[in-house]
N, C-alpha and C positions, 0 to 999 in steps of 0.2 A: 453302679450309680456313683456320681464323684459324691466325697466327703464334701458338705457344707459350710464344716465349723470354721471359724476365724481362725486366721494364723494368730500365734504369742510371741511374734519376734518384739513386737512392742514395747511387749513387760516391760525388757530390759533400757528400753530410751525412757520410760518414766522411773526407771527405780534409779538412771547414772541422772536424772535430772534432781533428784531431790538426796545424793547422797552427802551425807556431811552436814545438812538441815541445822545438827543441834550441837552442839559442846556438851564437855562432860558433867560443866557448871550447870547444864540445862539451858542457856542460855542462848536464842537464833540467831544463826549466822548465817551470814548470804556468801555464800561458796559457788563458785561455777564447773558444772561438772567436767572434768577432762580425763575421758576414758584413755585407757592405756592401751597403745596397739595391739597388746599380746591378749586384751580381754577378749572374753569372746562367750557367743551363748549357746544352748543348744534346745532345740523346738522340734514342735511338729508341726507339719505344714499339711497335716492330713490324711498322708500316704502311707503310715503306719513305721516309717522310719526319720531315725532321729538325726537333723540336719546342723550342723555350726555356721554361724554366722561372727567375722572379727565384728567389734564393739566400734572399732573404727570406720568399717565400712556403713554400719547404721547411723552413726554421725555425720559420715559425707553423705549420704541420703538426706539425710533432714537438713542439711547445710545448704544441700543447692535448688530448694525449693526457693521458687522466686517470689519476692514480696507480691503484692496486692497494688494492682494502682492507683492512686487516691481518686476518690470519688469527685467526676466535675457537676456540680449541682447547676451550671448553667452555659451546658454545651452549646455547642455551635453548629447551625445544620446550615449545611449549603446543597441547594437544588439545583443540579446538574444536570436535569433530566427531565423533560416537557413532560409534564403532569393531565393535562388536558389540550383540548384545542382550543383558539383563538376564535372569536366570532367577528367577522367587515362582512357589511353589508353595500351597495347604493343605495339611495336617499333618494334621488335624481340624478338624471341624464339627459343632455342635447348636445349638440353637437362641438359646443366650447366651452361646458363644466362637465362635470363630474363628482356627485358630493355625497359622499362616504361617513358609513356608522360603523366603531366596532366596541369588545368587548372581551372582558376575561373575568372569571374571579378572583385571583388572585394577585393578579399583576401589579406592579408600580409605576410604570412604565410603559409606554409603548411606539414601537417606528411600525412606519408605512411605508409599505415602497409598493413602485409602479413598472411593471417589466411591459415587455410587447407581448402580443394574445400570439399564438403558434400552432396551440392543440386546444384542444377538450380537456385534455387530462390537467392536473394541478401541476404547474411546476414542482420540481425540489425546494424547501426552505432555502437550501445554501446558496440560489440565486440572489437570495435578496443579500444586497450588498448597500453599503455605503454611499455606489455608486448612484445606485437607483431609490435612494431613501429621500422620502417627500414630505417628511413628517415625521413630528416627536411631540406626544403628547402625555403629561402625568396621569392621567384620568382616562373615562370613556368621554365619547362625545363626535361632534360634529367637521368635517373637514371639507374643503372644496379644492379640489384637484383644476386647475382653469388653464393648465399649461397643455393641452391634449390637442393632438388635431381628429379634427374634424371627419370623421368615416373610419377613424381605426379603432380596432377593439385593444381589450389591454386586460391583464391581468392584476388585478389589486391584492397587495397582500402584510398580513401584519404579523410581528413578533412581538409579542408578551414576555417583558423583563420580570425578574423578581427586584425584591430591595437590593441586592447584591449583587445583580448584573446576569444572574443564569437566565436564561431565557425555555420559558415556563409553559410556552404554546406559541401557533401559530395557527393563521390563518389566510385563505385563498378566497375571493370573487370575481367574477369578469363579470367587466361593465364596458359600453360601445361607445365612443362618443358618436352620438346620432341624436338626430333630432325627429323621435320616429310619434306620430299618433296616431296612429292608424290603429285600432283596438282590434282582437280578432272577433271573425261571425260569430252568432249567436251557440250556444250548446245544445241545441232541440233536433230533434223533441226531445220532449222530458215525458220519463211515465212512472206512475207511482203508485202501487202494489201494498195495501193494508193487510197483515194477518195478526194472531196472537202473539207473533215474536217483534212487534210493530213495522214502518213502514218504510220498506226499498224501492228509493228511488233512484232512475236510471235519468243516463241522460246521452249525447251522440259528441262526438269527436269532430269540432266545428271542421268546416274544407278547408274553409279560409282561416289559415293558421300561422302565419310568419311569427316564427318567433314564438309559438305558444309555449305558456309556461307552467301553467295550472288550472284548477279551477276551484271556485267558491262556493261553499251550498251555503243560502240562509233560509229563514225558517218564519214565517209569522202568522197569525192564528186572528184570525177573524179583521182583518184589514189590519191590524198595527203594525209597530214599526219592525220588521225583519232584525230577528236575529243569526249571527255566524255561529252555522252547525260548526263547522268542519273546512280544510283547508288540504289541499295535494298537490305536491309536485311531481307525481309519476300519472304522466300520460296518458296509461292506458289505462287509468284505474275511473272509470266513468260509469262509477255505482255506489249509493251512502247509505247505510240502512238507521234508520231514527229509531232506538231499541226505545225511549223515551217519549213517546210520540201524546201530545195533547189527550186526554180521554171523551173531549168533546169539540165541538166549534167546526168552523173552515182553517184550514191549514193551508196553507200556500207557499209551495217550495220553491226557492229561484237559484239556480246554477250561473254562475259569471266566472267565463273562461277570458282569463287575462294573459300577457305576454312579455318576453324577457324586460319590457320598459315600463311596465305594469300598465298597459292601458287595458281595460277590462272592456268587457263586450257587453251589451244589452242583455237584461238577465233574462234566460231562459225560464219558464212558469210552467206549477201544475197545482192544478187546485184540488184539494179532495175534502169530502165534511165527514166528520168522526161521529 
């Protein structure tokens, strides 16, 4: 098992730091120690054999120990590197605007830019360029894009600056310009299934679907005014279960399946009394 104990090469850099301390008057003097090449110590380093170290080699040790850097109590942080995503939305669409929302937390800053729609998939951030930038705004807020033609789709997109110009998120939407209202069919039937764990409600995948985007469930209990359970953007998901469900009354459930221009459908209904 190795020896644990500390080496005592040490001793010797504290006993040449304090030699010469005192005069013979008694009297402190400040003297700097300056060991002599030929000093030298002899230690154990644990091994049960006795080792020499020159006095000079332990002084160049301690010599080239590198100061400390001085403490900066009010650093400097630069963000180099997208923290989060960027939130753009549409607002509205027809066929000669387009008028866009977005958002960040942290941002000071923000460009818009507007490329041509190509795929599904989100461009790369690096497309947005200078070239295609439509907008510059300090804040969140509102924009209207009016330079669009008519029947094309287009991909909208933003970069979130920091104070210092790094750029902190981004963000992707495609919007059409179109002038579409055609809302899709209804989501029915609707059925609705009470137990102890409360009530699953289902609902059907309209035919007539151009463009379908999601669907809506609301909620209202003895004729009032419907409240929004729940909101989806995946398709297939056309079933909400209400763990929360009234413990008395009429409840009445209404599904409104809406489309990529938000026009929403006649709400589909199911009534049940608790």
């Amino acid at each position: 098992m190795a020896d644990m104990r500390p080496k005592r090469w040490w001793i010797l850099a504290v006993s040449l730091a304090f030699v010469g301390c005192s005069s013979s008057s008694g009297q402190a003097v400040e003297v700097t120690a300056q060991p002599t090449p030929s000093a030298s110590a002899v230690f154990d380093d644990g091994d049960g054999q006795p080792e020499t170290t020159q006095a000079s080699e332990i002084a160049e040790s301690i010599a080239s120990i590198s100061p400390l850097e001085p403490f900066d109590e009010n650093p400097t942080t630069t963000i180099d590197e997208e923290s989060t995503s960027a939130y753009i939305s549409r607002v509205a669409m027809s066929a000669t605007s387009i008028e866009l929302t977005w958002s960040h937390n942290n941002a000071a800053k923000y460009h818009l830019h507007r490329v041509p729609w190509s795929s599904e998939v989100e461009p790369d951030p690096a497309v947005m360029t200078a070239d295609n930038e439509i907008h510059v705004a300090d804040d969140i807020g509102r924009f209207v894009d009016a330079e669009v033609t008519a029947g094309v789709r287009y991909w909208y997109g933003v970069r979130a600056l920091s104070p210092d110009g790094a750029q902190v998120g981004h963000g992707w939407h495609r919007a059409d310009a179109v002038t579409d209202t055609e809302p899709p069919a209804a989501a029915e039937p609707v059925s609705a299934k009470a137990d102890q764990n409360g009530v699953l409600v289902a609902w059907t995948r309209p035919e007539e679907n151009y463009e379908l985007h999601g669907y809506r469930v609301l909620r209202s209990v003895n004729g009032g005014e419907p409240d929004s359970m729940a909101t989806t953007y995946d398709l297939e998901q056309t079933s909400f279960i209400d763990d929360r469900p009234p413990t008395s009354g009429t409840v009445t459930y209404s599904i409104v399946a809406f489309d990529f221009h938000w026009n929403e459908s006649i709400p589909a209904e199911i009534t049940i009394d608790r």
